[in-house]
N, C-alpha and C positions, 0 to 999 in steps of 0.2 A: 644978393643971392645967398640961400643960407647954406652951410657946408652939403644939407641931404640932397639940394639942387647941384650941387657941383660933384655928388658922387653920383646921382643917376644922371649925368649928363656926360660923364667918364673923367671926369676934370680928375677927382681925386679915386684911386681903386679903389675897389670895393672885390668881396667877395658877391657875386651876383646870382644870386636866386632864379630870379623870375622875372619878366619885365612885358610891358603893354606900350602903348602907346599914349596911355597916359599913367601908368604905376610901376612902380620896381621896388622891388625886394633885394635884401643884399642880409647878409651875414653880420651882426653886432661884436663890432670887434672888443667889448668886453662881454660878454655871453654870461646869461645866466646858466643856462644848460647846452651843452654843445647841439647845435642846431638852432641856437639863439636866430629868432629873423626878423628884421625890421623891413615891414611895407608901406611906404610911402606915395602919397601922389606925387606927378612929375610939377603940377601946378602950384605955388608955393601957395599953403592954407596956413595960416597959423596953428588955428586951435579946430578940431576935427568935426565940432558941432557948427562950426560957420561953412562949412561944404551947402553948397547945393544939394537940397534931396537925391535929385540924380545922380550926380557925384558919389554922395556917399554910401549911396543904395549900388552902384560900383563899384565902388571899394571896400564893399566888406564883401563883395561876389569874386573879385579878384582875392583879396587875403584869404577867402575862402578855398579857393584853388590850391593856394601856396599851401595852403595847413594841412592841404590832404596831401601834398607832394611832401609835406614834411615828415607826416606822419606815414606814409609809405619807405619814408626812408631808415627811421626812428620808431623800433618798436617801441608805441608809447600809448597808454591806454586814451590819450587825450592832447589835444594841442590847444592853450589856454592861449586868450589872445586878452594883452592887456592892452591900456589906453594911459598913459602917466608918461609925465617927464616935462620937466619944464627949461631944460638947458638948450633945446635947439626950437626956434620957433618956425618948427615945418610938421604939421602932422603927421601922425608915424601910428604906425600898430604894432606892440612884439606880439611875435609869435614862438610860444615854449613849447615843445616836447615836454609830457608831464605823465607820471604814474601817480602822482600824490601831489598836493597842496605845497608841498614841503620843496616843492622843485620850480618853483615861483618866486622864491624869496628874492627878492633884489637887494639884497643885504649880502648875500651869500655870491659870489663869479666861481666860475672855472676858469683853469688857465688851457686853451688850445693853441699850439701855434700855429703858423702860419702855411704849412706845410698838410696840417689837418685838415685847417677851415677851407684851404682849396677844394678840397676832396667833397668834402659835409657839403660846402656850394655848388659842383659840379654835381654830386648826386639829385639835391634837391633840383636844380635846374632840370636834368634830365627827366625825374620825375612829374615837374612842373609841365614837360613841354609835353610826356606822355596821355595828360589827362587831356578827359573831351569834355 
């Protein structure tokens, strides 16, 4: 089981976004931009192109959702959805709040704590649960 199955299954917290019955979103606890979000299936995939069409044509309809909940929360001209990362083998999408190219960098984190990212997750969630 890899770590992102044992935070959407509640084993380990999570700051929690958004959540389906087969997808969950949660808060990247080191963020590149505050509002950092990582959308994950609940089904362990490794790599995001071995999805079932269906599957994936899902989950980019759900991280779809999330981006707008994100960007409803986050004046941001844009929410850039990357695909990278080779350290957890569970397919993942971030999702950044972006005014510019420059606010993507993965080289570059912000520090939010713990007290923040509650907040930043409780609003997107709410946002999350208000769309149709």
């Amino acid at each position: 089981m890899t770590i992102f199955s044992k935070i959407a299954a509640g084993e380990i917290p999570s700051y929690k976004c958004a959540e389906s019955d087969r997808f969950y979103a949660f808060l990247d606890i080191d963020p590149v931009t505050k509002g950092h979000t990582l959308v994950i299936p609940r089904k362990e995939v490794d790599y995001i192109f071995d999805m079932e069409d269906e599957e994936l044509a899902a989950f980019e309809v759900f991280a779809k959702k999330v981006a707008r909940a994100i960007k409803a929360v986050f004046p941001c001209r844009k929410v850039a959805q990357v695909v990278l990362g080779l350290e957890v083998n569970h397919a993942h999408i971030h999702l950044l709040p972006m005014n510019s190219e420059a606010d993507v960098d993965f080289k570059h984190h912000v520090q939010v704590d713990a007290g923040e990212q509650k907040k930043i997750a409780a609003k997107i969630f709410k946002a999350f649960q208000e769309l149709e």
